[in-house]
C-alpha positions as CSV (number, residue, x, y, z in Angstrom):
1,X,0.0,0.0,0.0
2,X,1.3,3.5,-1.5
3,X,1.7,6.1,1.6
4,X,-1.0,8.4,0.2
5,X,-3.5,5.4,0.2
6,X,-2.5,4.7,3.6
7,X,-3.3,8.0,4.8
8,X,-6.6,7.9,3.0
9,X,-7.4,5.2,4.8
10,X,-6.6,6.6,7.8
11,X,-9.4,9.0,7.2
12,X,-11.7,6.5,6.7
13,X,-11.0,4.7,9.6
14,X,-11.4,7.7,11.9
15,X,-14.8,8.5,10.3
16,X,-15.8,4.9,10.8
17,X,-14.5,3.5,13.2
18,X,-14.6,3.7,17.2
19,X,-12.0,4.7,19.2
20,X,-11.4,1.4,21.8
21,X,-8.2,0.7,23.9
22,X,-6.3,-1.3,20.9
23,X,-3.1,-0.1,19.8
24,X,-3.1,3.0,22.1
25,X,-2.7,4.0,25.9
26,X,-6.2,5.3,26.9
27,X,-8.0,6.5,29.3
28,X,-11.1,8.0,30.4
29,X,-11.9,11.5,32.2
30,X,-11.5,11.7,35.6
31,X,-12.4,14.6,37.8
32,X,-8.8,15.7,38.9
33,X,-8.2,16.2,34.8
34,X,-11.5,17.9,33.9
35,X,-10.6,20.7,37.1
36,X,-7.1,20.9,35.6
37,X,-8.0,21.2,32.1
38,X,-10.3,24.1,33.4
39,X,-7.9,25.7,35.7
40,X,-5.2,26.3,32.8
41,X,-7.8,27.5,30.2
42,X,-8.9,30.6,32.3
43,X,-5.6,32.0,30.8
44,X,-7.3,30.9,27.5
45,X,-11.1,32.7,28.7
46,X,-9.0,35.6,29.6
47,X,-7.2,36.0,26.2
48,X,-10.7,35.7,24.2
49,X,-12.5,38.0,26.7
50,X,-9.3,40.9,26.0
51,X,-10.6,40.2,22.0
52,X,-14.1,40.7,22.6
53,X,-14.1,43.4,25.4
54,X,-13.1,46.8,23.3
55,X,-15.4,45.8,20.1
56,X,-18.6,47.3,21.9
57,X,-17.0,49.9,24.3
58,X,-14.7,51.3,21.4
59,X,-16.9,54.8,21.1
60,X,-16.6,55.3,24.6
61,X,-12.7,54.7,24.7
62,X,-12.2,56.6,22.1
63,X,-14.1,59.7,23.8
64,X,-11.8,59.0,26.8
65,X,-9.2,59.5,25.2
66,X,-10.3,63.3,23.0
67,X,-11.7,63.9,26.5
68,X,-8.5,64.1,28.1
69,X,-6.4,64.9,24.7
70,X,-8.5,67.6,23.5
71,X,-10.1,69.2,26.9
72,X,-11.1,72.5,25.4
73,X,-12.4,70.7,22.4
74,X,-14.6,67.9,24.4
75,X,-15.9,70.7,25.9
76,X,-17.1,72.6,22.8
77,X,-18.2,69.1,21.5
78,X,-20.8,69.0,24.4
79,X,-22.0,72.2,23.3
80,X,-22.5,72.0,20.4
81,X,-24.0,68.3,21.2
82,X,-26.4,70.1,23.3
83,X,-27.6,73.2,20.9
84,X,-28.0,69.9,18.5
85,X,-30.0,68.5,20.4
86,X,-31.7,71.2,21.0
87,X,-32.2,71.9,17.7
88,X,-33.6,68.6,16.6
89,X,-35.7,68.5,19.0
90,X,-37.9,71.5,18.0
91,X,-37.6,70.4,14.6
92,X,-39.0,67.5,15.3
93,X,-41.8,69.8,17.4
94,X,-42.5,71.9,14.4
95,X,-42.8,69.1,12.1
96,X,-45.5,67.4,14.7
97,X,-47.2,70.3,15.0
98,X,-47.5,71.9,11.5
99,X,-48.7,67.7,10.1
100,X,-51.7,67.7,12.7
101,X,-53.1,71.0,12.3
102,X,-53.1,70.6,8.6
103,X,-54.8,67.1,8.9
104,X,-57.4,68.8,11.5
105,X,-58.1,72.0,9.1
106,X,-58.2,69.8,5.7
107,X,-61.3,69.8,4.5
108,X,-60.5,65.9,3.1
109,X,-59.9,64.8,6.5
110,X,-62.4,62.2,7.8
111,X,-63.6,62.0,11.3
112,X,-61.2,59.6,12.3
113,X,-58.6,61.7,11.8
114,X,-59.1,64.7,13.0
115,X,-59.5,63.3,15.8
116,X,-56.2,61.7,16.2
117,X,-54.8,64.7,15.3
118,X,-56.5,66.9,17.7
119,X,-55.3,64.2,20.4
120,X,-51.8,64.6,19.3
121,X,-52.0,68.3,19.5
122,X,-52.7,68.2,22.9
123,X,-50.0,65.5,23.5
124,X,-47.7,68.1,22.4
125,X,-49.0,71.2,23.6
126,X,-47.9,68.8,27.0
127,X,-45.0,68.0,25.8
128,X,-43.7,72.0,25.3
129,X,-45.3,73.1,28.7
130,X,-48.6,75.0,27.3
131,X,-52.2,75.4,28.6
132,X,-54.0,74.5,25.2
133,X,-53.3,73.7,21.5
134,X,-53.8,77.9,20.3
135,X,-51.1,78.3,22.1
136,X,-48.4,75.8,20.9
137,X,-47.8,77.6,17.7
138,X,-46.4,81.0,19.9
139,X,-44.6,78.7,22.4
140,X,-42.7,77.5,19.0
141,X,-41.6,80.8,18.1
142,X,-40.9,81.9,21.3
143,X,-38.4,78.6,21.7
144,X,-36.8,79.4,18.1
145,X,-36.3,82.9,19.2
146,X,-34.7,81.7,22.5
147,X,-32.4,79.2,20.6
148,X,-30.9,81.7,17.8
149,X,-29.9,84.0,20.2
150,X,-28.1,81.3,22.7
151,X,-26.3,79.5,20.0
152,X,-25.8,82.6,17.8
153,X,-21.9,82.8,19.4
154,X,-21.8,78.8,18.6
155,X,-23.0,78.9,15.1
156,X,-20.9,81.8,14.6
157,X,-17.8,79.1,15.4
158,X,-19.4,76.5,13.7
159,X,-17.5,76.2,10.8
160,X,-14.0,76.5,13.0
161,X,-15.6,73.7,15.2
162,X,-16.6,71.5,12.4
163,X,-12.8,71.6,11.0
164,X,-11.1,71.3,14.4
165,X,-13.5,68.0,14.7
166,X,-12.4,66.5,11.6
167,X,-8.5,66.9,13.0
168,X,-9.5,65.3,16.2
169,X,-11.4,62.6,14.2
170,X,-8.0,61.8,12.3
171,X,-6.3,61.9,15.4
172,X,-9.2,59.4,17.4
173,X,-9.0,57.1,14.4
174,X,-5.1,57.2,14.6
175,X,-4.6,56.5,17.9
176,X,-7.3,53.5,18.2
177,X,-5.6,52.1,15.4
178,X,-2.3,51.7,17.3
179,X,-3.7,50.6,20.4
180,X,-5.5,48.1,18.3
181,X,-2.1,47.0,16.5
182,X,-0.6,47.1,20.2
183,X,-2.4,44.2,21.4
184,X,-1.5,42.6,18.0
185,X,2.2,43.3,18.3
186,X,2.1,42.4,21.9
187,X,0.8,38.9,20.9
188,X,4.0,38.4,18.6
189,X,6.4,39.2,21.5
190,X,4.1,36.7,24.0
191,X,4.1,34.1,21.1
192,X,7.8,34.5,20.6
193,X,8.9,34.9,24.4
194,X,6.4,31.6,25.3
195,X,9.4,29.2,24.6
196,X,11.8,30.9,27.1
197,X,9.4,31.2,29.4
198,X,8.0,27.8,29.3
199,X,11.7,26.6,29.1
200,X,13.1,28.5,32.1
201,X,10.2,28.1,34.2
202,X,8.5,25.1,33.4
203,X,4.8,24.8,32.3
204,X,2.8,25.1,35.4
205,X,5.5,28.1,36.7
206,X,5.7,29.5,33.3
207,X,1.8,29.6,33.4
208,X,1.6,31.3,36.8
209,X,4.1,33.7,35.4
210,X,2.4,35.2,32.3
211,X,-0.6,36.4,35.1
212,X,1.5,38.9,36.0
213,X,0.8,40.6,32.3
214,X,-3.1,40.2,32.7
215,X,-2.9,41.7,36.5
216,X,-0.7,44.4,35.0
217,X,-2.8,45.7,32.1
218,X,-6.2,45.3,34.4
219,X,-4.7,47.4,36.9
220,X,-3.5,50.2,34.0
221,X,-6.9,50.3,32.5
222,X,-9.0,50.2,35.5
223,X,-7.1,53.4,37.1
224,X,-6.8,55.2,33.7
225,X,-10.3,57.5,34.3
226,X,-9.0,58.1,37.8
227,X,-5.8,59.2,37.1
228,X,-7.0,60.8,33.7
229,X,-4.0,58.9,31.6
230,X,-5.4,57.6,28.3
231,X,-1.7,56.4,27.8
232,X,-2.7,53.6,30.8
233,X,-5.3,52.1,28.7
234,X,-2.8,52.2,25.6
235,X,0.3,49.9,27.1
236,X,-2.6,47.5,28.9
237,X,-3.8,46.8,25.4
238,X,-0.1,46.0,24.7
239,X,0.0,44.2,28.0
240,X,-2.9,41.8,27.5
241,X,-1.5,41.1,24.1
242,X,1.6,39.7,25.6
243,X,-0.5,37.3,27.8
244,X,-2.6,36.4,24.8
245,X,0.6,35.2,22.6
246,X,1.9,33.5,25.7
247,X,-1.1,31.7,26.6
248,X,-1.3,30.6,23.1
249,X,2.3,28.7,23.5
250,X,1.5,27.7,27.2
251,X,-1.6,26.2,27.7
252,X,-1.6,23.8,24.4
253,X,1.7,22.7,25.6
254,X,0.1,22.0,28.9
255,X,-3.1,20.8,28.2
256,X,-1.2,17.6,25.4
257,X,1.1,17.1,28.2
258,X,-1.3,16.1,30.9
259,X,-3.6,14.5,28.6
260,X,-3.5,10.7,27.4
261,X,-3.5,10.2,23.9
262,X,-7.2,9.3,23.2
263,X,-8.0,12.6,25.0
264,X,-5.3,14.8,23.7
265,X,-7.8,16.3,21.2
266,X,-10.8,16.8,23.4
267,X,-8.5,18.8,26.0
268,X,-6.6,20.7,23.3
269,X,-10.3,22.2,22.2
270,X,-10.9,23.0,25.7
271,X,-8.1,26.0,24.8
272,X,-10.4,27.4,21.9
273,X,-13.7,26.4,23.5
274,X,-12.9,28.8,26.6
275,X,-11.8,31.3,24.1
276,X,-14.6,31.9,22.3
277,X,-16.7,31.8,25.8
278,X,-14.0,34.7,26.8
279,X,-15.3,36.7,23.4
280,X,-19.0,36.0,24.3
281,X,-18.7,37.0,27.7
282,X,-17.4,40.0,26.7
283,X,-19.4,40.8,24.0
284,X,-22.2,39.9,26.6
285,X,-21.2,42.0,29.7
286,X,-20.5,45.3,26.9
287,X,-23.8,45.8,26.3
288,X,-25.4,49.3,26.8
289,X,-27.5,47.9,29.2
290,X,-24.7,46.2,31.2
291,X,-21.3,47.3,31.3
292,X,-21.0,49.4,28.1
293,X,-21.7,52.5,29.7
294,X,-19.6,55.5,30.4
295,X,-19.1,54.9,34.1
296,X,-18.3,51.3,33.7
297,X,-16.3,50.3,30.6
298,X,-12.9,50.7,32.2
299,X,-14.5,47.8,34.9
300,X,-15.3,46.0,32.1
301,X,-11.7,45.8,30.2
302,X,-10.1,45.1,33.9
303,X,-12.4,42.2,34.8
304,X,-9.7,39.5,33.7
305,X,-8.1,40.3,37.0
306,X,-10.8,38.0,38.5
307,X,-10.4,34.8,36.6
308,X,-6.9,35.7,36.4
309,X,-6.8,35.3,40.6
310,X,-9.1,32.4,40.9
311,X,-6.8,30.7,38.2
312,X,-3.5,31.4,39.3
313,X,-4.2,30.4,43.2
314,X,-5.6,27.1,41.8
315,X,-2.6,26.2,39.6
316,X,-0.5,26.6,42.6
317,X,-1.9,25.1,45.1
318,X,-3.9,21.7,43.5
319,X,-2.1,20.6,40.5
320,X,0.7,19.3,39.2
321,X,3.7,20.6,36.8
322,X,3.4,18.5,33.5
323,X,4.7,14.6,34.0
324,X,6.2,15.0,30.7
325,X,7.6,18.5,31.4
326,X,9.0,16.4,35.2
327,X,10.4,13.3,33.7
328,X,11.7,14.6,30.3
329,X,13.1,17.6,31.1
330,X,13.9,17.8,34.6
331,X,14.5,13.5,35.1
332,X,12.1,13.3,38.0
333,X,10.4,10.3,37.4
334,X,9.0,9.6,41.1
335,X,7.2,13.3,40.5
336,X,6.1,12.3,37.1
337,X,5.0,9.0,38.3
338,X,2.6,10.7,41.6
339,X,1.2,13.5,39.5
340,X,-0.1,11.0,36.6
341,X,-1.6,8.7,39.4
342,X,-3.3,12.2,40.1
343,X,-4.6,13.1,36.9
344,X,-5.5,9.7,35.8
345,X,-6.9,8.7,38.9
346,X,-4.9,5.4,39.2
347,X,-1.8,3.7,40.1
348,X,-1.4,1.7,36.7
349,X,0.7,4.6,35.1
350,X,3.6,2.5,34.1
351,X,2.7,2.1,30.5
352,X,2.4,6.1,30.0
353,X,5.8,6.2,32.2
354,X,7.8,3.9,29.7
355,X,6.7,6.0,26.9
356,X,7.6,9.3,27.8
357,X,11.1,7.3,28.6
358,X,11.3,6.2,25.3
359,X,10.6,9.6,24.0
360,X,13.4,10.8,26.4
361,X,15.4,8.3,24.7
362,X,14.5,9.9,21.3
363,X,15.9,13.4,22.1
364,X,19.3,14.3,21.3
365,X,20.1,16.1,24.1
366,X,19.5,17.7,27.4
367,X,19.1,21.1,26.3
368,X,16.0,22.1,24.7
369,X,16.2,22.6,21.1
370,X,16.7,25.9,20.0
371,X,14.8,28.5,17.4
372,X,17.9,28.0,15.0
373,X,17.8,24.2,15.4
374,X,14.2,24.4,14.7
375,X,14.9,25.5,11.2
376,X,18.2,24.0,10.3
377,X,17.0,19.9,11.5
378,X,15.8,17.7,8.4
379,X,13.6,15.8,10.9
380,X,11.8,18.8,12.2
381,X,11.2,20.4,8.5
382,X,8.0,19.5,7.2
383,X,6.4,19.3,11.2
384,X,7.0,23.3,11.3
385,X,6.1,23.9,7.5
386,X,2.6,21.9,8.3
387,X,2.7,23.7,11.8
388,X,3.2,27.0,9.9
389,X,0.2,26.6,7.4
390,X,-2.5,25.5,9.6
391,X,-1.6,28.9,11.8
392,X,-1.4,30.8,8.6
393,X,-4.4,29.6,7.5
394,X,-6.8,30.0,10.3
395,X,-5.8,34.0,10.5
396,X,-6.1,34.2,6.9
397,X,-9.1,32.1,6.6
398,X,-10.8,35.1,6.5
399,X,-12.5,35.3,10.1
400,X,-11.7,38.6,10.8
401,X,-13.1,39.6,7.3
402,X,-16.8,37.8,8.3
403,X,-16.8,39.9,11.3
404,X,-15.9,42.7,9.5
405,X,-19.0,42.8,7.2
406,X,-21.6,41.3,9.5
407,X,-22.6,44.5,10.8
408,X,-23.0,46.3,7.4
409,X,-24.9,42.9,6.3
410,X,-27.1,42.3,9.2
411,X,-28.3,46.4,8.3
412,X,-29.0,45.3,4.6
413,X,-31.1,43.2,6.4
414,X,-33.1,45.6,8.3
415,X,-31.8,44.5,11.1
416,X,-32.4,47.9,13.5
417,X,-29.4,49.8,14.6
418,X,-30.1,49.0,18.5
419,X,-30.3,45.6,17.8
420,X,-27.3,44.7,15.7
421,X,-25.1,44.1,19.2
422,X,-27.6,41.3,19.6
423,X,-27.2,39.6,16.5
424,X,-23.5,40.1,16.8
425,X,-24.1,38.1,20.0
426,X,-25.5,35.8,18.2
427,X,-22.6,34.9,15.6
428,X,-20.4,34.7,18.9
429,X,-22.9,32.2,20.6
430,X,-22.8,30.1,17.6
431,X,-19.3,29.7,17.6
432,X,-19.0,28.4,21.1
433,X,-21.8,26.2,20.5
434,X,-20.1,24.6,17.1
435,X,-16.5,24.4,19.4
436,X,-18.4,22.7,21.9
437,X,-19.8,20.3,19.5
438,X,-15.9,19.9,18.0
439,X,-14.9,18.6,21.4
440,X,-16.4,15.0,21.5
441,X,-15.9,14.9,17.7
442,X,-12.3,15.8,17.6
443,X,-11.0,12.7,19.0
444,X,-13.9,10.2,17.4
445,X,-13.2,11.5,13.6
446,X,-9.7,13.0,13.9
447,X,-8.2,16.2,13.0
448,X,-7.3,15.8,9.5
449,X,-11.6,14.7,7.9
450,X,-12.4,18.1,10.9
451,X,-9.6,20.4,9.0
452,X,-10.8,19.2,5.5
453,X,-14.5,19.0,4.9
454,X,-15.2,22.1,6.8
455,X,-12.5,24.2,4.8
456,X,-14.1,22.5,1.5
457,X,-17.7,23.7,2.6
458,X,-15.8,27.3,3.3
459,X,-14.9,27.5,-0.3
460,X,-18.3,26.5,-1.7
461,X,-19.4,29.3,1.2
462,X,-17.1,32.5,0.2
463,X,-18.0,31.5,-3.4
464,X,-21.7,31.9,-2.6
465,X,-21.0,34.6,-0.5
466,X,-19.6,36.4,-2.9
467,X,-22.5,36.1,-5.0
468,X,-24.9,37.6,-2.6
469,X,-23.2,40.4,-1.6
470,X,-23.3,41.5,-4.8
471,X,-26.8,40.6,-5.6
472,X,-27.9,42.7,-2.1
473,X,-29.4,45.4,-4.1
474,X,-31.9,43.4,-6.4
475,X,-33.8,42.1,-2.9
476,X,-33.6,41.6,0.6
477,X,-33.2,37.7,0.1
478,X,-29.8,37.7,-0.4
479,X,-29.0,40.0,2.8
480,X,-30.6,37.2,4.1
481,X,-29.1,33.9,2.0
482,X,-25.7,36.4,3.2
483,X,-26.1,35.9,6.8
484,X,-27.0,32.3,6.4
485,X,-22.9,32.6,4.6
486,X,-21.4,34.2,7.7
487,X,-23.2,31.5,9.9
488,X,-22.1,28.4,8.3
489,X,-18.6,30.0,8.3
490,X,-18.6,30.4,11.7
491,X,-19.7,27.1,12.3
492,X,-16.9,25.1,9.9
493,X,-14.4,27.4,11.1
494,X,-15.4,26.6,15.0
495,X,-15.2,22.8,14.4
496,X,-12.3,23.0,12.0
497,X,-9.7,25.8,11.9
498,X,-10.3,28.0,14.5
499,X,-9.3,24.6,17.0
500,X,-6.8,22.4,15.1
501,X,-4.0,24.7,14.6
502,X,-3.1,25.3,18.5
503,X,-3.7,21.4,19.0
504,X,-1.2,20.3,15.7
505,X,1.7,21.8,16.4
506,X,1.0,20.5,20.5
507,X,0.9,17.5,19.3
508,X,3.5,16.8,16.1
509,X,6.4,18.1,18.0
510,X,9.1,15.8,20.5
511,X,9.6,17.1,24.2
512,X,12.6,19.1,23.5
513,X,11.3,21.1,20.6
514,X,7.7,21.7,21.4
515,X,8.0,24.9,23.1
516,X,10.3,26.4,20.3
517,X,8.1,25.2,17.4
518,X,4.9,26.4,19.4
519,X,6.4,29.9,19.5
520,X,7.4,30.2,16.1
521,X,4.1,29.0,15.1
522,X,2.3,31.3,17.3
523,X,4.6,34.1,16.2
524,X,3.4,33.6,12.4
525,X,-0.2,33.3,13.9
526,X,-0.1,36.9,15.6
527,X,2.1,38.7,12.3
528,X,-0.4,37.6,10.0
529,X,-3.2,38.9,12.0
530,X,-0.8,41.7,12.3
531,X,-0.9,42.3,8.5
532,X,-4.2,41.5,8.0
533,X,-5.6,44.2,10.5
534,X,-3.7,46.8,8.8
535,X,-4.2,45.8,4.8
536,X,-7.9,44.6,5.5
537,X,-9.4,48.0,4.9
538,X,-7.8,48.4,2.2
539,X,-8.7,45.4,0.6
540,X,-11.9,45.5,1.1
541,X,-12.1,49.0,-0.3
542,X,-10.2,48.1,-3.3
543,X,-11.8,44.9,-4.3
544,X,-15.5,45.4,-2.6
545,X,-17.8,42.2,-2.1
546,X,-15.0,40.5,-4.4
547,X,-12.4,39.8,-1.3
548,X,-13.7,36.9,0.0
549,X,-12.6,34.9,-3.3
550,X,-8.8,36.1,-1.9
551,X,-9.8,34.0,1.2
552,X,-10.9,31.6,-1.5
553,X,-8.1,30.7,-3.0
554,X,-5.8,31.2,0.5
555,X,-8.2,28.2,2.1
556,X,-7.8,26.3,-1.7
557,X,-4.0,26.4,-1.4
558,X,-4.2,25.4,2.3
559,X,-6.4,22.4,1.5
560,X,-4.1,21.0,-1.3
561,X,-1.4,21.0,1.9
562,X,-3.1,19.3,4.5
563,X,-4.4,16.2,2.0
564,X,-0.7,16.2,1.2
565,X,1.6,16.3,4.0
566,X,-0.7,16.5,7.4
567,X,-0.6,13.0,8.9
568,X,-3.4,12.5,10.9
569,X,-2.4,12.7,14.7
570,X,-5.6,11.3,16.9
571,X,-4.7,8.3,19.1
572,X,-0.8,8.8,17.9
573,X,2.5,9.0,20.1
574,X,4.5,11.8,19.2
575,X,7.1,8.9,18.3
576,X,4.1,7.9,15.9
577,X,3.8,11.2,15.0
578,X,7.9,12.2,13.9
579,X,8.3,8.2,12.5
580,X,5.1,9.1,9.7
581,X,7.7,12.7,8.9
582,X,10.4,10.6,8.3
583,X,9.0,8.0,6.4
584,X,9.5,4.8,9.2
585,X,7.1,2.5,11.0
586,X,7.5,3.1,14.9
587,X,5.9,0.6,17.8
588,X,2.1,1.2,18.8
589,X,2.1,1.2,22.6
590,X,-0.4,-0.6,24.4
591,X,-0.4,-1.7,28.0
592,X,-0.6,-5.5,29.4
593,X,-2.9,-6.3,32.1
594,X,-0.2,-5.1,34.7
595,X,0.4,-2.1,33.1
596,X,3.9,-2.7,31.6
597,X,4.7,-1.6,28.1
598,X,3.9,-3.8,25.2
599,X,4.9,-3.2,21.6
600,X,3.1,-3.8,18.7
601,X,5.0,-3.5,15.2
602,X,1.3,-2.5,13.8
603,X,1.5,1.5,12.5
């Protein structure tokens, strides 16, 4: 049998067949692992909820910041806001008034409406603070009167007012768009640092570590208003971008090395799962009606500093450094030893114990394998290139481009302005739903059939997609048939690409190189969000409803790769996992009734 055929069949088997304890060292759930798995992924909650938190709020920081920027001009904007206000609001008087009395002094008026009308006059004559409907139309005047000569000196200085605001515009726009692109460019220097850290203090220390970033940036944000310093809310966003690339390198690296193989999928989704609950939840708690408020939105970025508590006291006092990070790295196979009896509630750990000996075995060295080695070792090659495209691809998927044209879609729709933030909520709930779906899936189907039909039904999508957008004008159907589009893209990308990636490279890589290949990976995750935040607009504005076929072909190419060179890792060693790389057969572990290490020749 040809390789591809064999990995063809692989795909069968994992869409046909059940999982059971042959060939493989499994185990089931136990409660010590479930609270772990938890524990770890409020770093992951906390990383998704710093995404999600600014999208509502964004107005409001924004103001913060010409409020203490500008001061004179904020000022005049109030003014101005007022007289506006003002303004619009007697307009809106005149109008009422003027439309009633000429329905109730038209002679082609029936009954009926004359009626109505003389009941609105008196609603209004109410409404202005008048004894009866003659004399609305003098209280009218009166308030004109009043209004031209008050804002006479403002309306005199409109016209200076109205080109200092576009400056402060510019500037507003300016300055959100670097504290946006901090976060991103904080994420690269989390993603890159994460092997260093993870290296030098070990996964469960190096975990505890990167909360100091998240209790950092809540404190900056949460005094900012206090101490009037928009620069406070500016580094934060920086801040919470370095915990966000470090949790991405930490916590997959954690979660596959506390997890047995049959699980290592379901516990690796656990990282996007409470990422995408971190978005909702803060999409949720920004609401005007909630925390979206003037008074409240610098609570509402700090609130990480809660989960970020609760998590770090928990990692520190009731669980366990990784075994594999313990017997690998640091030799300590009695602490290995007690903290898998721990996780896997049982004393038969022996099997799992010999494998992560042979695996110590495999690596070269003592020392963990560096950035440079990463690049320049055969055997590592096409495990970072495969790493490297899944990361690449899930960024440039086109995610951030879906969320980019809901809200102009769900208006096509007639969808009302007050209620868009709803069905934004909405394409955020689906996506935690569809993640939650992928975790049971993940390890009964595999990665590779969960990577593959959902990016083939995402081509068939943007195509169609595509096609409605530019079809919104002939009929409100395809606004509709459009957001049908986004929501089938949020759902293959939940179960597919927006999980996979972090999990892959976890799981594809020995001991001594994980951490270095998850940091570069991360790294190229975070620069091409990077890039695409700051060419989207562009894009979009030079090739209109056509961009999604860009995405097209991006997900095409990345398709092509993963039927080619992605093995498919479910239920697979890591030894498994390097000997399919290079070409060799390696043992299948499975465990005798004692628990001692059996080898079966069968790949």
């Amino acid at each position: 049998m040809t390789r591809e055929e064999d990995q063809n069949n692989e795909v069968y088997q994992n869409l046909t067949q059940k999982a059971d304890g042959s060939g493989a060292i499994n185990h089931k759930w136990t409660l010590y692992l479930v609270l772990c798995c938890i524990t770890v992924t409020t770093s992951s909650f906390i990383f998704g909820y710093n995404i999600g938190a600014t999208n509502l709020p964004t107005p409001l920081i924004k103001d913060f910041f010409v409020q203490n920027y500008f001061a004179r001009f904020y000022n005049q904007s109030l003014e101005y806001k007022t007289l506006d206000d003002k303004i619009e609001r007697l307009k809106n008087y005149e109008s009422k008034y003027n439309q009633n009395r000429d329905i109730k002094n038209s002679l082609e008026s029936n009954e009926t409406d004359i009626q109505q009308a003389e009941k609105n006059l008196n609603l209004l004559s109410e409404e202005i603070g008048v004894e009866n409907v003659d004399s609305i139309e003098r209280k009218l005047v009166e308030m004109r009167s009043q209004l031209n000569e008050s804002g006479a000196e403002l309306e005199d200085k409109r016209e200076e007012y109205n080109q200092a605001k576009a400056k402060v515009d510019a500037f507003k726009t300016f300055i959100w768009t670097v504290t946006t692109a901090l976060f991103v460019v904080g994420g690269m220097v989390g993603a890159f640092t994460s092997k260093y850290v993870a290296d030098y203090f070990g996964r469960k220390k190096g975990i505890i570590f990167h909360h100091i970033f998240t209790v950092t940036g809540a404190v900056l944000v949460l005094i900012a208003p206090y101490v009037k310093t928009p620069e406070c809310v500016i580094v934060s966003r920086f801040i919470y971008g370095i915990q966000g690339g470090m949790t991405c390198g930490l916590i997959p690296t954690y979660l596959s090395e506390i997890s047995p193989a049959n699980l290592r999928g379901a516990t690796g989704v656990m990282h996007q799962l409470c990422i995408t609950v971190g978005i909702l939840i803060a999409q949720t708690l920004g609401f005007r009606q909630l925390m979206g408020t003037a008074d409240l939105w610098h609570f509402l970025l700090a609130l990480p500093l809660v989960p970020c508590l609760i998590g770090t006291l928990s990692l520190l006092v009731f669980f366990p450094e990784s075994p594999r990070a313990l017997l690998i790295n640091n030799g300590d196979e009695n602490a290995a030893t007690e903290a898998l009896k721990r996780l896997r509630n049982s004393n038969n750990v022996s099997g799992e114990i010999e494998e992560m000996n042979n695996e110590a075995k495999e690596t070269k060295s003592d020392e963990a394998i560096s950035l440079k080695d990463l690049f320049t070792l055969s055997e590592l090659r096409w495990p970072l290139i495969t790493g490297l495209v899944l990361q690449l691809a899930q960024q440039l998927c086109g995610i951030n481009a879906i969320f980019f044209y809901s809200e102009g879609i769900f208006r096509n729709a007639s969808i009302q302005e007050s209620d868009i933030q709803y069905a934004v909520f909405l394409t955020g709930f689906i996506n935690v739903i569809c993640t939650i779906v992928c975790v049971p899936l993940i390890d009964r189907l595999g990665r590779k059939p969960l990577l593959v039909y959902p990016m083939i039904v995402i081509i068939i999508d943007f195509i169609l997609l595509t096609v409605f957008l530019n079809f919104q004008e002939k009929g409100m159907i395809f606004s509709y048939l459009s957001i049908v589009c986004i929501i089938v893209f949020i759902m293959c990308f939940a179960v597919g690409l927006g999980p996979i990636p972090f999990l892959y490279v976890a799981e594809c890589f020995r001991q001594d190189a994980r951490s270095a290949a998850l940091a570069i990976c991360m790294f190229a995750n975070w620069v091409a969000n990077l890039i695409l935040t700051l060419t989207f607009p562009y894009l979009a504005q030079l090739l209109t409803n056509y961009v999604f076929l860009v995405f097209t072909v991006i997900v095409g190419l990345a398709v092509a790769v993963i039927l080619k060179k992605v093995p498919e890792t479910k239920g697979r060693s890591t030894e498994e996992i390097m000997a399919h790389f290079l070409g060799r057969k390696a043992p299948k572990y499975t465990t005798d009734e004692s628990g001692k290490l059996m080898a079966n020749s069968k790949v």
